[in-house]
Every structure is written in C-alpha cells, then in structure tokens.
C-alpha positions, 0 to 999 in steps of 0.5 A, a space after each residue: 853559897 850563903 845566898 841559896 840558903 837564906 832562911 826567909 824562902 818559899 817552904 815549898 822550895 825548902 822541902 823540894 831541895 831539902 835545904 834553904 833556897 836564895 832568891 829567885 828558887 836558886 837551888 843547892 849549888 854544891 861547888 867542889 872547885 874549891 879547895 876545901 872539897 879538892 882536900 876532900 878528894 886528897 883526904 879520901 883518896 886510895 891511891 897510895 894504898 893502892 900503889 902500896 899494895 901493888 908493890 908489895 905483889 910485886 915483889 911476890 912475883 918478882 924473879 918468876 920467869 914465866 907467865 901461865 896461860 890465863 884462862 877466860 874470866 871476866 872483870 865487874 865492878 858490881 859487887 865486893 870480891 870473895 875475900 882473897 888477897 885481891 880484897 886489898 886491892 878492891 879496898 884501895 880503890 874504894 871497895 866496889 870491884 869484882 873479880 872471878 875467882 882463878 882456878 888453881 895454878 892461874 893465880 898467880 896471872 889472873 893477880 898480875 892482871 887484876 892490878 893493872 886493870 885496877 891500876 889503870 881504873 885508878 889512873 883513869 879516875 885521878 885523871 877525871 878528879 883532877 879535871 873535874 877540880 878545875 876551871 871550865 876548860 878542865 871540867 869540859 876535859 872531864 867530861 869528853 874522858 868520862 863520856 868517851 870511856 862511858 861503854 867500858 864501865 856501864 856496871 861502875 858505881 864509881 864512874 857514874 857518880 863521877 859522871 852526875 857530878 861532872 854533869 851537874 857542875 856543867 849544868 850549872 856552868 850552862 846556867 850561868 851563861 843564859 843556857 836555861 833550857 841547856 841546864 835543865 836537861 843537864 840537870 835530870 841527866 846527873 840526877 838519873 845517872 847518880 840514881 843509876 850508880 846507887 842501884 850499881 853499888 848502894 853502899 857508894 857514899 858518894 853515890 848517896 851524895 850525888 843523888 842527893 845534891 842532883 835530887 835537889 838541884 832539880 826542885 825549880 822544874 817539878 811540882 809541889 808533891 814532888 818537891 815534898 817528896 823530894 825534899 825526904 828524899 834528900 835528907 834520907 840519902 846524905 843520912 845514908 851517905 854518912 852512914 856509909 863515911 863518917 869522914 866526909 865533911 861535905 855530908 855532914 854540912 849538907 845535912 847540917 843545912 838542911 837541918 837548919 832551913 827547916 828550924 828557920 821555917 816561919 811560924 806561917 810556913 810551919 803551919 802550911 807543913 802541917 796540911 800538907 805532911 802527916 809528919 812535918 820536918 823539924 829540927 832545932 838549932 842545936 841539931 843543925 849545930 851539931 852536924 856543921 861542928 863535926 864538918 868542921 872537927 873532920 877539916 878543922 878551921 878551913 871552911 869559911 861558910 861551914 864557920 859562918 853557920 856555926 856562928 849562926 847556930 850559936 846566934 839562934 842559941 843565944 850564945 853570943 860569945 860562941 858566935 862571936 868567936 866562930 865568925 872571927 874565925 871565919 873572918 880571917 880566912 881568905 876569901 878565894 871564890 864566890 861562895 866566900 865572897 857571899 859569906 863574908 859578907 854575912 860574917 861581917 853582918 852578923 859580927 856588927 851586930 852581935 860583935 860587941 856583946 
C-alpha cells in the first residue's frame, strides 16, 4: 500500500481521495485481508459478550415450564432500544438494534425471542467476517450470503457497511484481472451502500470508515470540484469514525495518511490549493506523527507500514535516531503479503540512508 501513497503525486488526486496516490491515480486500497485487520475484527468482536449474556438469561428462564403467547410485535435494527435488560444484548452486538417493548406478562417470550434473532444476526455476521477475510474464493462466498440475505436487513447499518466493504474488495479484485469497467460499477456501489448504512445508523464507526474509504476509491472517475469536495469528505468522516471508536487502529492510520500527504504537498501544489480552496488543507509532520503513533499504541508492534510511516514522520522532523529505531522495528517483522512487500522495500531505503546517523 506504501506505493499509493507516494507524496510527489497530482494534488488533485490528493484532496480527491483525501490521501497520497501511487503512480497512474491508484487510489487508497485498504486491504483487510491481512492479518493486522483480521485482529482488528477479533479486538472488536462481541461475541463473547454476547453469548455471556445469553447464558446468564438463560439460566433466568431455566426450570419455566411454559411459553406465553407472544403478542405481534416487530424486530429493526434502526435505532437503540428503551433501555431494559435487552440494552445488553443490543451492546453486544454493537448497539444498533430495536425492539418493541413487551407488553406486561410477555416479557419473558418476547427476551427469549430477541436473543435468537440476535443470536443468529451474530451467527450470520461471524460468518460474512470470516469469508470476507479470506482469499478470493472466500470473499465471492461473502458476498452471495450477504446479497442473499440482503431483503432480511434493508434497515441494518451493520449489514450494509458489510456489504460496501465486500463490494469494494471485489471491485478491486476486478480491477486487478483487467475488468476496468466491472470495478467501476463495483466501486459506486460499495460507495452508495456504505452512504446508505450511515443514513441507517450515523453513530456506526464502521459505517463512517467504509463511506470514507469507498468515497476515495472512486477519485479516478469524478471530476476536479468533486475530488476537492470529496477529499473534506474523507477526512470529515474517519474523524467522525474515530470519535465514534477511539480503538480501531485502521481510523487513526487513515487518517495519520491523509495528514501526511497534504504536509508532503510541494511548494507548487500548495500554491494551486490556494486557487482553488477559500481555506486550503495543512497538517504537519508532527500531527500525521501523532495519529500513526496511536495506531501503533492501540496494536503495539505488528503493522509493518503503520512503523514504516512513523519512521518517515521522524525522518521529516529530523529526528534520525527515532527514525532509525521505528524502521528496524519494522524491518524485522515478517513480510506476509503485497503491502509488505512494497514497504519493505522503502524501510530498507530509507534505513541505507539515514541508517548510520
């Protein structure tokens, strides 16, 4: 991912994404198939909460030997609930479900039928993680689940951020086999959809994250006031994102990169943001420094471009040592896919130059 963000690209494809572009316009590809975002997903995961509180219920009701009749109610995943025990259950699942309250004497049925529609919700989305974390085949499996259950949850923020993200890795994987115009499509579609699970739910992080990075991926098809207003867009809502979870790495090393492409705008650059923006973008070094230090204080030691970038804030402050330490860090973990690859391959780049000051 280093090579998509090298800071000697067109401005406009700069503010489009709202990060640094490689060469030929590539945009932002955020690739959670590798195992840094897999513990992402683990670090953030309810399931076990979830299936804590399902047994405490469970022996509540334990020795009943009846069922009430329930009466007819209805199950959303729009807004939170009113607050009752079942405020648990929504918590474990990320917060964003509701249900209509039980009439008095029903409560009892109406909980036991709450945690089995949460239970399978849950079951249905470890399942869509899972494949979505996988290789092609896996993420192709991924996508027929989530299409397939698509009319079940029309009003689920949850399923339709899923939904952009899986869209989007497919687009990219379209891309890569020649399919230009197949990607295109793919690409608006994860945007729309990931616009459409904020208007759901707009205190979903991932909602935010996905708009972002969807928002992005589509700078090379939209025109040059779009890409400036897009490039606000994107850092509006990974700031929103991280407001809404302070613990997900990804956010703040997102937003650490956008941070840094606009303070490795060139003097030129900078003067063509001036026509065009009443108030151009800046950051400094120090700030982009700031956000990738707290990715790497949320995931200590595992992300080898995330160390890559701290070594280059410090390269830019002209604290060598500091530089010199983070990059050998990065140096010694192991390189497991593409992304690594390219970084590596910088780390050992800047270390030969900066390695014996």
């Amino acid at each position: 991912m280093s090579a998509f963000f090298k800071h000697n690209t067109n401005l406009m494809m700069v503010l489009g994404t709202g990060l640094c572009v490689g060469v030929g316009g590539t945009i932002l590809y955020f690739k959670l198939t590798s195992a840094f975002l897999r513990e992402i997903h683990r670090l953030s995961s309810s399931i076990e909460t979830l299936k804590a509180e399902i047994s405490i219920l469970n022996e509540k009701l334990e020795g009943k030997s009846k069922w009430r009749k329930k009466r007819s109610g209805y199950y959303s995943v729009i807004s939170a609930s009113s607050g009752d025990e079942t405020d648990n259950y929504e918590d474990a699942l990320g917060g964003s479900s509701e249900f209509e309250t039980p009439t008095e004497g029903d409560s009892d049925t109406e909980d036991i039928v709450k945690v089995e529609q949460s239970a399978d919700v849950t079951a249905l989305y470890t399942e869509i993680d899972t494949f979505i974390d996988g290789g092609e085949t896996e993420k192709l499996k991924a996508y027929e689940l989530l299409q397939s259950n698509k009319t079940k949850y029309l009003t689920d923020a949850d399923f339709h951020w899923r939904l952009a993200k899986c869209t989007y890795q497919l687009a990219q994987i379209e891309g890569a086999k020649g399919n230009i115009e197949k990607k295109k499509e793919m690409l608006y579609t994860a945007k729309d959809t990931a616009e459409r699970a904020i208007h759901l739910n707009q205190k979903s992080a991932n909602s935010h994250k996905w708009y972002s990075i969807t928002l992005g991926s589509i700078g090379d098809y939209e025109g040059t006031q779009n890409k400036i207003k897009n490039g606000y867009t994107f850092k509006e809502h990974i700031e929103k994102a991280i407001e809404l979870n302070k613990t997900d790495p990804s956010n703040h090393h997102l937003l650490g990169r956008w941070c840094y492409g606009v303070y490795m705008l060139s003097w030129l650059e900078r003067k063509a943001a001036a026509t065009l923006f009443a108030t151009p973008p800046t950051s400094t070094a120090g700030e982009a420094l700031t956000h990738f230090l707290e990715a790497d204080r949320l995931n200590p030691g595992v992300w080898k471009e995330n160390l890559l970038y701290i070594g280059k804030c410090y390269v830019e402050l002209g604290k060598y040592p500091e530089a010199v330490e983070w990059l050998e860090k990065a140096s010694l973990l192991p390189v497991v896919s593409q992304d690594d690859k390219t970084a590596e391959i910088e780390i050992e780049s800047i270390l030969a130059k900066y390695g014996g000051k």
